[in-house]
N, CA, C, O and CB atoms as a CASP TS submission, in Angstrom:
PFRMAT TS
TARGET T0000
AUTHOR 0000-0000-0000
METHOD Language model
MODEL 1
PARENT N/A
ATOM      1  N   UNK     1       0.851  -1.159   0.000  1.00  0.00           N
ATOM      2  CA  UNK     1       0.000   0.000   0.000  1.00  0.00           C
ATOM      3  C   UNK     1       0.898   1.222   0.000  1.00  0.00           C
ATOM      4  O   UNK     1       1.807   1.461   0.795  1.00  0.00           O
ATOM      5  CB  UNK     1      -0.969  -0.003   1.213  1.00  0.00           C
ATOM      6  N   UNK     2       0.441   2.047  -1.151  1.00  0.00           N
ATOM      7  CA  UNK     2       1.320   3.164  -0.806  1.00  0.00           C
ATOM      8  C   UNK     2       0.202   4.414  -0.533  1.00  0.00           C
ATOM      9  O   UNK     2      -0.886   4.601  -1.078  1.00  0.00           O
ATOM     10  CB  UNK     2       2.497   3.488  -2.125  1.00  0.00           C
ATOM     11  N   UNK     3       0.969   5.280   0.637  1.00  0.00           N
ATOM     12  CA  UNK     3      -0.102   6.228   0.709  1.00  0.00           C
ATOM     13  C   UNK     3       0.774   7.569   0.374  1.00  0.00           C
ATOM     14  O   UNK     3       1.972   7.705   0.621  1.00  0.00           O
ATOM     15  CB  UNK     3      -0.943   6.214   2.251  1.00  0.00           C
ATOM     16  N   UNK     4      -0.062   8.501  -0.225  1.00  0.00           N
ATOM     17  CA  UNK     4       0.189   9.719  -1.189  1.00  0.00           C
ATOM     18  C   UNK     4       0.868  10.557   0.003  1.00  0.00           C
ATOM     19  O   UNK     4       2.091  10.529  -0.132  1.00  0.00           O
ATOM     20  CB  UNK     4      -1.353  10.513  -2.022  1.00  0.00           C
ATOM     21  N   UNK     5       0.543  11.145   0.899  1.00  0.00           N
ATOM     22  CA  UNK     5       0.204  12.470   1.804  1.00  0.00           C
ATOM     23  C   UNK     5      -0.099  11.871   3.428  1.00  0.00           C
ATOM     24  O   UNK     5      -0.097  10.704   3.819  1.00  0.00           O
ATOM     25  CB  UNK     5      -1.394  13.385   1.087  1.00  0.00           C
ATOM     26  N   UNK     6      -0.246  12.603   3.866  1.00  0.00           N
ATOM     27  CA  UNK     6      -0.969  12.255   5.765  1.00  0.00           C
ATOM     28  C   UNK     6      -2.277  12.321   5.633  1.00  0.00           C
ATOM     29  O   UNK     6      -3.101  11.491   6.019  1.00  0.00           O
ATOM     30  CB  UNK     6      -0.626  13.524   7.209  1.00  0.00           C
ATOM     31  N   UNK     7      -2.590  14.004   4.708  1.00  0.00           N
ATOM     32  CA  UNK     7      -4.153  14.314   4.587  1.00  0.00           C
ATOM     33  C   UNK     7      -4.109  14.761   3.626  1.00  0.00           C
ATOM     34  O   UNK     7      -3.395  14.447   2.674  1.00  0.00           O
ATOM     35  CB  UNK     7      -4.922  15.127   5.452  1.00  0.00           C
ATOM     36  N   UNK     8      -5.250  15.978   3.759  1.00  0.00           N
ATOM     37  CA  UNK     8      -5.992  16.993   2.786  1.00  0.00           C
ATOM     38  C   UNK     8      -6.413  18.263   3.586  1.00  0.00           C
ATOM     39  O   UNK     8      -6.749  18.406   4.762  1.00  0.00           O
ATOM     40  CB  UNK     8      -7.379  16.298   2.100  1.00  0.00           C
ATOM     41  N   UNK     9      -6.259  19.278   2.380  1.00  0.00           N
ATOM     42  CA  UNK     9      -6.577  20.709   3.409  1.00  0.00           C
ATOM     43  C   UNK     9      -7.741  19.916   4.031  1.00  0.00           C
ATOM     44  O   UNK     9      -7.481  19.474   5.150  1.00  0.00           O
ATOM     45  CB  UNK     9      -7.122  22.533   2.540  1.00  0.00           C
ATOM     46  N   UNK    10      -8.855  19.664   3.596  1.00  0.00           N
ATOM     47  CA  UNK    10     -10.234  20.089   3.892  1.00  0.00           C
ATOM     48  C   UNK    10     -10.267  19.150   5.119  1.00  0.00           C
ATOM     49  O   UNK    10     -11.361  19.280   5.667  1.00  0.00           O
ATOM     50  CB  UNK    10     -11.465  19.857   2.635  1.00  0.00           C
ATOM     51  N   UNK    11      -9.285  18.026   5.922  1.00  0.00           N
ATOM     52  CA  UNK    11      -9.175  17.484   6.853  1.00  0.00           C
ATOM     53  C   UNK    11      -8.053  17.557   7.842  1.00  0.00           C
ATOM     54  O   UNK    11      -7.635  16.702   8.622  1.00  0.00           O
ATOM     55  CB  UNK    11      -9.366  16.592   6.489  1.00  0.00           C
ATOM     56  N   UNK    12      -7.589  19.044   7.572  1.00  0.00           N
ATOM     57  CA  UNK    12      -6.389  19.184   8.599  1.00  0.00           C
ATOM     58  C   UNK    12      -6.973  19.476   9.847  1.00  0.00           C
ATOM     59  O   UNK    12      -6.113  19.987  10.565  1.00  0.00           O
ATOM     60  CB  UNK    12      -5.318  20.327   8.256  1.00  0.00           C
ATOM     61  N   UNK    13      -8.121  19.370  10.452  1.00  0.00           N
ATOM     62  CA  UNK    13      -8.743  19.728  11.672  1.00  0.00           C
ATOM     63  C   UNK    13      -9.093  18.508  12.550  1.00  0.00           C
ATOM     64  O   UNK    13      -9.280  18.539  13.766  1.00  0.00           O
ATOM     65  CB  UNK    13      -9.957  20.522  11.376  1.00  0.00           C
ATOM     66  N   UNK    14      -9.157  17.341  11.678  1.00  0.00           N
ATOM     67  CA  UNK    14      -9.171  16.362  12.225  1.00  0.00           C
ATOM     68  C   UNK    14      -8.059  15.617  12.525  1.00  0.00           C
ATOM     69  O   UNK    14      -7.039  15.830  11.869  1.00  0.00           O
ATOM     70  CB  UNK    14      -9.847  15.850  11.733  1.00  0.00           C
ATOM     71  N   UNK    15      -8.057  14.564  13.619  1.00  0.00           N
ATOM     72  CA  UNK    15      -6.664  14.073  14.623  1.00  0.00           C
ATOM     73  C   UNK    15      -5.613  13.335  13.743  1.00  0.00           C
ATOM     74  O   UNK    15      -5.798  13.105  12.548  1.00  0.00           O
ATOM     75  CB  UNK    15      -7.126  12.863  15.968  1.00  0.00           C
ATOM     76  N   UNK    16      -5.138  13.186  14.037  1.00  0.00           N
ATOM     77  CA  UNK    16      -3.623  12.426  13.131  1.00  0.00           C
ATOM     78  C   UNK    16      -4.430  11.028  13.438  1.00  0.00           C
ATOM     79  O   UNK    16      -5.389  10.584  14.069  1.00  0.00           O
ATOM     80  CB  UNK    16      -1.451  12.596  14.041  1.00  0.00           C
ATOM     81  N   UNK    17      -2.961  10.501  12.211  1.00  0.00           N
ATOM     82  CA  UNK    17      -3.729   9.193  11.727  1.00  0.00           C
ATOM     83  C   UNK    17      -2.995   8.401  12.927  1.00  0.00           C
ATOM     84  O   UNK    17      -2.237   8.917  13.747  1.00  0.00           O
ATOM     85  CB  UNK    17      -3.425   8.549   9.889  1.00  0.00           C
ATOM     86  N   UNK    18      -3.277   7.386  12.881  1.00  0.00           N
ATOM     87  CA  UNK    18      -2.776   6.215  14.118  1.00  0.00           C
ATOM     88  C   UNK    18      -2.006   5.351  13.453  1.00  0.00           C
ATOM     89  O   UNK    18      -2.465   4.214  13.567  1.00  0.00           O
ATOM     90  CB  UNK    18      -3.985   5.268  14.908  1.00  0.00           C
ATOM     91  N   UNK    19      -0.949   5.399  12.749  1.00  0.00           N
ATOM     92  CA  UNK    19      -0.012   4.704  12.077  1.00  0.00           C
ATOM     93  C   UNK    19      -0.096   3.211  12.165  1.00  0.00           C
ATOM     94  O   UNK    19      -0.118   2.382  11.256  1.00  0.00           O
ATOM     95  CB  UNK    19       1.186   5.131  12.496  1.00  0.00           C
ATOM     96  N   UNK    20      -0.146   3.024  13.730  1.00  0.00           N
ATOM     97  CA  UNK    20      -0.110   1.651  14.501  1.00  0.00           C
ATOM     98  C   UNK    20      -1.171   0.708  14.146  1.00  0.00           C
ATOM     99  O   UNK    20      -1.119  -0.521  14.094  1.00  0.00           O
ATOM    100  CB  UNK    20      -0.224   1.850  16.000  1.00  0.00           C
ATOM    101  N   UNK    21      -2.313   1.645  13.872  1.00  0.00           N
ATOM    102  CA  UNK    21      -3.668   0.933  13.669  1.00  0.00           C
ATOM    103  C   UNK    21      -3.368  -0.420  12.209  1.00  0.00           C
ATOM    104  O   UNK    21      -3.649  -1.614  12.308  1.00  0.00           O
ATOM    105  CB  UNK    21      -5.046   2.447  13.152  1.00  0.00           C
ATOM    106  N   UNK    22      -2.895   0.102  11.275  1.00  0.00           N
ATOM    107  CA  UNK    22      -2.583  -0.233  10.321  1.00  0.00           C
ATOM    108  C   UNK    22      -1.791  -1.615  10.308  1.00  0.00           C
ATOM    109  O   UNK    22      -0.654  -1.676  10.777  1.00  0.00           O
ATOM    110  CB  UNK    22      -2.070   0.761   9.882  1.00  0.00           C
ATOM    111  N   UNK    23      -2.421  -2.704   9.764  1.00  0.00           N
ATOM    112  CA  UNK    23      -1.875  -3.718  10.210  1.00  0.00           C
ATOM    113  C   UNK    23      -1.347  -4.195   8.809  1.00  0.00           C
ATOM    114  O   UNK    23      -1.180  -5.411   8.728  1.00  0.00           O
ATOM    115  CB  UNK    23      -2.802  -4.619  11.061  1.00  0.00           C
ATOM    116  N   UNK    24      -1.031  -3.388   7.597  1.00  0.00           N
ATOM    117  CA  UNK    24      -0.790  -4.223   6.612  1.00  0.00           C
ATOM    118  C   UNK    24       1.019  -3.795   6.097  1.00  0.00           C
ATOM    119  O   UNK    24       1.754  -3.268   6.932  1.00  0.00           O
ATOM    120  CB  UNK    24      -2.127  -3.964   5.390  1.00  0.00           C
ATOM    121  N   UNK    25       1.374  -4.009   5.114  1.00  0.00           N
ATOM    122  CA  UNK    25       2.613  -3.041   4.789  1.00  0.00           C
ATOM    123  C   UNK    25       2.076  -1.876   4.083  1.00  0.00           C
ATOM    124  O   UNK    25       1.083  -1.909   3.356  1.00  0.00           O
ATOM    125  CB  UNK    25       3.783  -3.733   3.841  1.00  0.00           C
ATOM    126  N   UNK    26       2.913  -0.663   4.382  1.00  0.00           N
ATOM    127  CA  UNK    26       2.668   0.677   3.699  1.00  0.00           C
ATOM    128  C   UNK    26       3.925   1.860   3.499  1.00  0.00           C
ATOM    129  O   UNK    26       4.722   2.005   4.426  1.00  0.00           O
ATOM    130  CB  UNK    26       1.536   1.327   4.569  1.00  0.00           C
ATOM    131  N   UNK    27       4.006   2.362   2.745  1.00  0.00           N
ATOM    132  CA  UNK    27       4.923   3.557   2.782  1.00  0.00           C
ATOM    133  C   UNK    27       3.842   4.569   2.215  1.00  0.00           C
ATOM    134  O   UNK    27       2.960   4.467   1.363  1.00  0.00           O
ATOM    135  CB  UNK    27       6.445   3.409   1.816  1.00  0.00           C
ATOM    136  N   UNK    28       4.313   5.664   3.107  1.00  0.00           N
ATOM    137  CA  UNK    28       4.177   6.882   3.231  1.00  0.00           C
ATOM    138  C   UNK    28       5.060   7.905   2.439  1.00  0.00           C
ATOM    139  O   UNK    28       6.165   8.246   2.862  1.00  0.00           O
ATOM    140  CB  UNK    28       4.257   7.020   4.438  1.00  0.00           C
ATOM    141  N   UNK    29       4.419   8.472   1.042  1.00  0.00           N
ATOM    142  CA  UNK    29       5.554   9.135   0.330  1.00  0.00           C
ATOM    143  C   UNK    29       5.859  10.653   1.093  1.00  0.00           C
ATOM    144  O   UNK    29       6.984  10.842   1.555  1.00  0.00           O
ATOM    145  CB  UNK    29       5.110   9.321  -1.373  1.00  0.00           C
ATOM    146  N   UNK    30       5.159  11.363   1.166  1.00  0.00           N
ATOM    147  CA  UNK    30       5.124  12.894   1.472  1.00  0.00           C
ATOM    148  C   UNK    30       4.578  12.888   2.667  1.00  0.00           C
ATOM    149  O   UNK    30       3.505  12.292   2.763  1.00  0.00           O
ATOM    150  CB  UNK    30       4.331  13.839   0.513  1.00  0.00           C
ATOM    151  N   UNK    31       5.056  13.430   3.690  1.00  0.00           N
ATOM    152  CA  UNK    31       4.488  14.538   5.139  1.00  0.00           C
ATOM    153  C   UNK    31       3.539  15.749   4.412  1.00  0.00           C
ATOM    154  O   UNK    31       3.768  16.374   3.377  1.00  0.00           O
ATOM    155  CB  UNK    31       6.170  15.556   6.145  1.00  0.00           C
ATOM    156  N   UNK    32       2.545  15.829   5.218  1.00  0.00           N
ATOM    157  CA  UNK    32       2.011  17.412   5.380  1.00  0.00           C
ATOM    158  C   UNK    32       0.296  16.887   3.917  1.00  0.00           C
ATOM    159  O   UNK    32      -0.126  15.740   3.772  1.00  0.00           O
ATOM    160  CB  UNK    32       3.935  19.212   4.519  1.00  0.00           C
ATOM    161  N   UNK    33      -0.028  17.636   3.461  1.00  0.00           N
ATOM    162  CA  UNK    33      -0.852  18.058   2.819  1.00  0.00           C
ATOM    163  C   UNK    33      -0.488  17.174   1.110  1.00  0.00           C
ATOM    164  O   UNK    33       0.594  16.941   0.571  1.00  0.00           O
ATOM    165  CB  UNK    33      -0.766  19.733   3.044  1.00  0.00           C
ATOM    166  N   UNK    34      -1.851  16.882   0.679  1.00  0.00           N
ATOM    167  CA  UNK    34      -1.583  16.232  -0.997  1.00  0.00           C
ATOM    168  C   UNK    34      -1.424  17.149  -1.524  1.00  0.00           C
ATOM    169  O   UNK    34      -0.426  17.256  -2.237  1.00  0.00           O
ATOM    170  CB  UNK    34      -2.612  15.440  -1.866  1.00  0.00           C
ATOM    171  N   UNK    35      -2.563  18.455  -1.367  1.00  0.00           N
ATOM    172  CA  UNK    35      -2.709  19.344  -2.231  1.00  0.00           C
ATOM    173  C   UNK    35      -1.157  20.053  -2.686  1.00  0.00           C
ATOM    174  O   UNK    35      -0.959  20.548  -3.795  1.00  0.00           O
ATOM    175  CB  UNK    35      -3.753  20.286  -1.611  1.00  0.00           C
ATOM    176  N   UNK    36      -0.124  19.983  -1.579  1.00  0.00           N
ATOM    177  CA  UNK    36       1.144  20.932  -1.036  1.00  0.00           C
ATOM    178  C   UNK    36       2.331  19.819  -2.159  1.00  0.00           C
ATOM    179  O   UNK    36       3.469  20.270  -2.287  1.00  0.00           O
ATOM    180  CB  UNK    36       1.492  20.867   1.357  1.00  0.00           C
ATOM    181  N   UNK    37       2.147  19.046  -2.577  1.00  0.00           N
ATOM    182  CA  UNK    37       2.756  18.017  -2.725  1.00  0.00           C
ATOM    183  C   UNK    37       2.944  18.666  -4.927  1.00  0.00           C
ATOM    184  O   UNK    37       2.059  19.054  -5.690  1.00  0.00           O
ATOM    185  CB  UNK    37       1.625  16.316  -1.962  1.00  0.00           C
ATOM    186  N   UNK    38       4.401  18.488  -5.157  1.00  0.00           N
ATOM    187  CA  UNK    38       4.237  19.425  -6.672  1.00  0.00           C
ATOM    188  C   UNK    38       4.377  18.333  -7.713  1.00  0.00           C
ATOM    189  O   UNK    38       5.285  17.502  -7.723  1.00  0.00           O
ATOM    190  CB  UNK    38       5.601  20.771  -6.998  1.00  0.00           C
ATOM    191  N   UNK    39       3.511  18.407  -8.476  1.00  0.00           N
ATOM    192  CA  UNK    39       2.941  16.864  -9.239  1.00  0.00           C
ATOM    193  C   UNK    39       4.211  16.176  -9.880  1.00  0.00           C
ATOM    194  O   UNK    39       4.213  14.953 -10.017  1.00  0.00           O
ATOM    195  CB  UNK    39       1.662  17.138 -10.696  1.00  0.00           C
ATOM    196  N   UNK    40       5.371  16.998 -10.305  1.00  0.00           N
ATOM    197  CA  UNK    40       6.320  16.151 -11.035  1.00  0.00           C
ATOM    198  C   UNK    40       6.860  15.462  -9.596  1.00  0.00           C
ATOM    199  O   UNK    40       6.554  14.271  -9.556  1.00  0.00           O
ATOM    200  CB  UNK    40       7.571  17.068 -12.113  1.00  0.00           C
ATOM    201  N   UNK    41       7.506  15.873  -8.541  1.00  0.00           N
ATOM    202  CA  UNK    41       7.773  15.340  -7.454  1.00  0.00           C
ATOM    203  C   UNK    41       6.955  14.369  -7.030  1.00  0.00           C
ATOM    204  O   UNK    41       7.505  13.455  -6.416  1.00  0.00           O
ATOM    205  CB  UNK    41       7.885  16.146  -6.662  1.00  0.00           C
ATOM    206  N   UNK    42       5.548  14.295  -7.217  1.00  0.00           N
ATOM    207  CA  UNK    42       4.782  13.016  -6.893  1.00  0.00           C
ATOM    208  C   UNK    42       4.763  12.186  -7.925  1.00  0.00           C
ATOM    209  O   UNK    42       4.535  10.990  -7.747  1.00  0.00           O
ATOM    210  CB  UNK    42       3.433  13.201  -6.507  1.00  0.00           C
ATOM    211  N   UNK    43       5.019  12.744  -9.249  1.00  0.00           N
ATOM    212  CA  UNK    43       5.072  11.620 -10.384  1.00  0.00           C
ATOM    213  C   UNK    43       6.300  10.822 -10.135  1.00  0.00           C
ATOM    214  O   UNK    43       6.252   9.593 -10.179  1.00  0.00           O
ATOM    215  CB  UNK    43       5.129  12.232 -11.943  1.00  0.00           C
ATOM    216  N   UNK    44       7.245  11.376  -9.911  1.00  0.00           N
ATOM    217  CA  UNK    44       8.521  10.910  -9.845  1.00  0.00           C
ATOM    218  C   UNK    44       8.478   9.916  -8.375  1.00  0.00           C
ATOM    219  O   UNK    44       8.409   8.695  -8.511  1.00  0.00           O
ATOM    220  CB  UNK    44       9.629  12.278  -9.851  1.00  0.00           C
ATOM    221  N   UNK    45       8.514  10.411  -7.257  1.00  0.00           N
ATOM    222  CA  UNK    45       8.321   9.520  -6.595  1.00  0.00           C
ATOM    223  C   UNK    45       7.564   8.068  -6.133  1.00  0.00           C
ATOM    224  O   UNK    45       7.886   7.020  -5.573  1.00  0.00           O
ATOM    225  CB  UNK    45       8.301  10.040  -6.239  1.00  0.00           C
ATOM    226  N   UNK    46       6.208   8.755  -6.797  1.00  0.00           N
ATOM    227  CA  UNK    46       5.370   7.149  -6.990  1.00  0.00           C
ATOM    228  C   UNK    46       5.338   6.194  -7.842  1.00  0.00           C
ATOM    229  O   UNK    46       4.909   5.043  -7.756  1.00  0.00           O
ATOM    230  CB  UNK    46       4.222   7.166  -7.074  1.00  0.00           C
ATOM    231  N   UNK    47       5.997   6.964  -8.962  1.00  0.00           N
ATOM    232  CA  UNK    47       6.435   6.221 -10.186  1.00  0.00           C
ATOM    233  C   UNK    47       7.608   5.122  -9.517  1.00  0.00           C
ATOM    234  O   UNK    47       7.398   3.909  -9.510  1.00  0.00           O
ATOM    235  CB  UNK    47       7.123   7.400 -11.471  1.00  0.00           C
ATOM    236  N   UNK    48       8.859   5.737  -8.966  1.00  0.00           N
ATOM    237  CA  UNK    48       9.863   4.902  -8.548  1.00  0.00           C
ATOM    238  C   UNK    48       9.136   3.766  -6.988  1.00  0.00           C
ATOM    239  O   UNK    48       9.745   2.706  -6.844  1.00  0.00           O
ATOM    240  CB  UNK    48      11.307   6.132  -8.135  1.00  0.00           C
ATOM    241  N   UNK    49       8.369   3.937  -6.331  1.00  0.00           N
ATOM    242  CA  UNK    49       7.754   3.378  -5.344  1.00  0.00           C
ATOM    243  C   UNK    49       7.008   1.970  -5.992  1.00  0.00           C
ATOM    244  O   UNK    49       7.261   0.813  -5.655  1.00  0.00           O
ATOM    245  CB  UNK    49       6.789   4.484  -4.694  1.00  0.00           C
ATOM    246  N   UNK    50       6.115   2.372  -6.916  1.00  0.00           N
ATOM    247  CA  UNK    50       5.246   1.133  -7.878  1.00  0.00           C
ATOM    248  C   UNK    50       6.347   0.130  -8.517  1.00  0.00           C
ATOM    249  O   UNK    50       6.270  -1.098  -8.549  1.00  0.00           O
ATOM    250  CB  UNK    50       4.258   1.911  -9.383  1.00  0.00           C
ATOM    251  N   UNK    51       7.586   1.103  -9.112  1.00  0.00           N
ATOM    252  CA  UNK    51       8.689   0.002 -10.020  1.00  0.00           C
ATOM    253  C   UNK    51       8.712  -0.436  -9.157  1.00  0.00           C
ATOM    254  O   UNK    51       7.620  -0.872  -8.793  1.00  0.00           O
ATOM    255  CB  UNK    51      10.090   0.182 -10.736  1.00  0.00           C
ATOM    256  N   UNK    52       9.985  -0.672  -8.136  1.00  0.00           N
ATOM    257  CA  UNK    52      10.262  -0.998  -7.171  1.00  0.00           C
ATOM    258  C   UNK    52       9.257  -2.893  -6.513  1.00  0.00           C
ATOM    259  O   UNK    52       9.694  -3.991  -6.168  1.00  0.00           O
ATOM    260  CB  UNK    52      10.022   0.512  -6.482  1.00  0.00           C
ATOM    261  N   UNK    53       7.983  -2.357  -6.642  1.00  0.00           N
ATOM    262  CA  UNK    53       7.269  -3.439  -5.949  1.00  0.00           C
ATOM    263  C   UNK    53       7.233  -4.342  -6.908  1.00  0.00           C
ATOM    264  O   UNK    53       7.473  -5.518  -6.633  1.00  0.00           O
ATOM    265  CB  UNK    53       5.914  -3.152  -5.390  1.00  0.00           C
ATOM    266  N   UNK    54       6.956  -3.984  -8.080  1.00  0.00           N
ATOM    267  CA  UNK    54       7.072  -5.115  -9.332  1.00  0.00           C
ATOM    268  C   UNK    54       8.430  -5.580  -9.869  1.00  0.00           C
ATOM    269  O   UNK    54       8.483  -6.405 -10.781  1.00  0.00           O
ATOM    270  CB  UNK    54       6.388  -4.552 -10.616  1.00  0.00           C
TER
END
């Protein structure tokens, strides 16, 4: 599982996520906000994250 971001503006008011809860494998590309996140930097990074698993 890969996850994009932590959140989204429209849910920065609500509590942090519980990392622990999560019982499967995951990486976490970016801290902070998706929206904040600059699309070639997310192309590039999730692009190399997906190779990687295959």
């Amino acid at each position: 599982m890969v996850q994009i971001a932590d959140t989204e503006h429209d849910r920065v008011g609500f509590s942090d996520v519980d990392y622990s809860y999560h019982l499967y494998p995951m990486q976490k590309l970016f801290d902070g906000c998706y929206e904040d996140v600059p699309t070639m930097k997310l192309i590039a990074r999730l692009t190399g994250s997906v190779a990687c698993e295959v």
